[in-house]
BAFI-3210 file (N, C-alpha, C; in Angstrom, 3 decimals, decimal comma, padded with zeros to 6 digits):
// residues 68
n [1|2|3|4|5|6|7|8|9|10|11|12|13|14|15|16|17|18|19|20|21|22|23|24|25|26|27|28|29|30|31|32|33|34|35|36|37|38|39|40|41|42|43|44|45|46|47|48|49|50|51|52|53|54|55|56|57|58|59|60|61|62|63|64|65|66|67|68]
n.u [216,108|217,855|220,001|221,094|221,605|219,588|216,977|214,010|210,340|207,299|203,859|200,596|197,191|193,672|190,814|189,791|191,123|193,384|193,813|194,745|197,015|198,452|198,505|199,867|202,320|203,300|203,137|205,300|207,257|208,428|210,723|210,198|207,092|205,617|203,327|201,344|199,733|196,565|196,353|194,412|191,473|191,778|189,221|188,102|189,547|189,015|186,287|186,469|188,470|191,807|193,624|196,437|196,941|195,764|197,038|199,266|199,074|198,575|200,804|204,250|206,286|208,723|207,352|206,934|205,417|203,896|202,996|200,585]
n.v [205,802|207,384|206,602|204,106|204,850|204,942|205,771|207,492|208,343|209,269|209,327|210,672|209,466|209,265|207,547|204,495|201,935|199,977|200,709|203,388|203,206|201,961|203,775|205,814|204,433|204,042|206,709|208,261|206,359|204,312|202,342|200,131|198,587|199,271|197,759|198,085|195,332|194,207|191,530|188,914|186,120|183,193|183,023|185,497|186,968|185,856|186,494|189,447|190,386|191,373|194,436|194,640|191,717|192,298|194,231|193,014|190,795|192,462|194,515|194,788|195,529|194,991|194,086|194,762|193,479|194,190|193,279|194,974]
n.w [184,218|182,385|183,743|182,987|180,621|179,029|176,753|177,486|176,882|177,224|176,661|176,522|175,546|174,479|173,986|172,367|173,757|172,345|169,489|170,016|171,286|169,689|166,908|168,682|168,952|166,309|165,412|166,924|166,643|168,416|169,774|171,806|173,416|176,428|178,442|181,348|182,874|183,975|186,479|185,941|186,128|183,952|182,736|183,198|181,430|178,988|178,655|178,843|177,567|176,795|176,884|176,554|175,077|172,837|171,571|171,806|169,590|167,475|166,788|165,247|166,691|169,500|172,785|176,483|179,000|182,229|185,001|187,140]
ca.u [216,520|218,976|221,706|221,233|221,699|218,227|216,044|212,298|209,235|205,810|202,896|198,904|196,430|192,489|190,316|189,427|192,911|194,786|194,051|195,409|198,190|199,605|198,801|201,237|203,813|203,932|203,478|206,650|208,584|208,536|211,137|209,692|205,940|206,188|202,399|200,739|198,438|195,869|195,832|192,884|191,440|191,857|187,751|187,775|190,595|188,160|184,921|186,773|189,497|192,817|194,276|197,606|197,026|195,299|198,837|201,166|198,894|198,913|201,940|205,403|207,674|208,745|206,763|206,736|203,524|204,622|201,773|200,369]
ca.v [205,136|207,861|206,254|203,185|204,998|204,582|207,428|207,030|209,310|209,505|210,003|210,367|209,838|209,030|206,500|202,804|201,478|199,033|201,322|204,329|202,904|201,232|204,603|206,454|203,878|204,882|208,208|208,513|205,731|203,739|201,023|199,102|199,589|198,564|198,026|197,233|194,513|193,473|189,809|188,629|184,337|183,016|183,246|187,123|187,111|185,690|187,490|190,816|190,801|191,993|195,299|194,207|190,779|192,548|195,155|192,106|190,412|193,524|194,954|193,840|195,948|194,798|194,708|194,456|193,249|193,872|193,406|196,561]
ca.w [183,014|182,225|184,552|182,329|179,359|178,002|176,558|177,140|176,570|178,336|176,296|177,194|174,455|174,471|172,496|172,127|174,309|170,820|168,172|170,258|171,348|168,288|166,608|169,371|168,619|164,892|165,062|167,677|166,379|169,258|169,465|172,655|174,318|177,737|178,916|182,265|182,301|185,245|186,719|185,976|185,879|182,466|182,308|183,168|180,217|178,115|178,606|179,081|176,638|177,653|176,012|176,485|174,390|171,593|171,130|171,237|168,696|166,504|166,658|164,972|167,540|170,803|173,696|177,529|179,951|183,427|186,314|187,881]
c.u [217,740|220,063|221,672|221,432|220,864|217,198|214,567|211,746|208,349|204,718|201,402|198,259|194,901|191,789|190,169|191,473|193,841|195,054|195,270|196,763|199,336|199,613|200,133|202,169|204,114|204,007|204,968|207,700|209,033|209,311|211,013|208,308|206,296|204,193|202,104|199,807|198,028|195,857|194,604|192,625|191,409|190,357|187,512|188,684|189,881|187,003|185,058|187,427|190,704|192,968|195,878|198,142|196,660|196,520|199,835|200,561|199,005|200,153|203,510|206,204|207,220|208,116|206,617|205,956|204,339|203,133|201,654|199,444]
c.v [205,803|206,896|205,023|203,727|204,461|205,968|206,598|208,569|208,759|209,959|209,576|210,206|209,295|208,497|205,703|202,608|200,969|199,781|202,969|204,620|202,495|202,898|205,521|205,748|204,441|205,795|208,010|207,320|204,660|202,210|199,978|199,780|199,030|199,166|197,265|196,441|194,063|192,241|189,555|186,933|184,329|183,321|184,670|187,593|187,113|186,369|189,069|191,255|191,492|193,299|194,787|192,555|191,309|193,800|194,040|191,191|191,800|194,059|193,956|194,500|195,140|195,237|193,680|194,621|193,432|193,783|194,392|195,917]
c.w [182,382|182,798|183,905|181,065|178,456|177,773|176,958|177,571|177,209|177,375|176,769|175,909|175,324|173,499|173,102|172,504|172,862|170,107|168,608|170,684|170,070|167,519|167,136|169,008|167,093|164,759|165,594|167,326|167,160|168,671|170,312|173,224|175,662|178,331|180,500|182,041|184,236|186,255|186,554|185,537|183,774|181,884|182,395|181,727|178,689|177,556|178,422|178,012|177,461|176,773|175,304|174,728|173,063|170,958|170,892|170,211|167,534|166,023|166,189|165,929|169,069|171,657|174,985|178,541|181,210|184,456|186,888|189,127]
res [x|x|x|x|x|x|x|x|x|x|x|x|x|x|x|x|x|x|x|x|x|x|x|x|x|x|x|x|x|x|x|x|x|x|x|x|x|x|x|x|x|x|x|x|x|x|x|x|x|x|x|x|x|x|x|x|x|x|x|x|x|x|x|x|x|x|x|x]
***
């Protein structure tokens, strides 16, 4: 990301996945999250909950789902 002239950071935390994440973004300031998200059928989506969906409903900063 350097050779694009982009900074990014790396952090680990532990917890309940939304709350711990959105926390890391405010503490550090974060001006994009960039999360993985699973594939999963729209009915496993349902029953399971995503993480991913419950950060981009929460959150007002930018954020990117990519498939893992």
């Amino acid at each position: 990301m350097r050779e694009a002239g982009t900074e990014t950071d790396v952090h680990a935390a532990t917890g309940r996945p939304e709350p711990t994440i959105l926390d890391a973004a405010e503490r550090f300031g974060a001006d994009l999250l960039v999360l993985g998200a699973r594939r999963r059928s729209p009915v496993g989506k349902a029953v399971f909950g995503s993480v991913a969906q419950s950060v981009l409903l929460e959150t007002e900063r930018p954020v990117t789902v990519a498939p893992t």
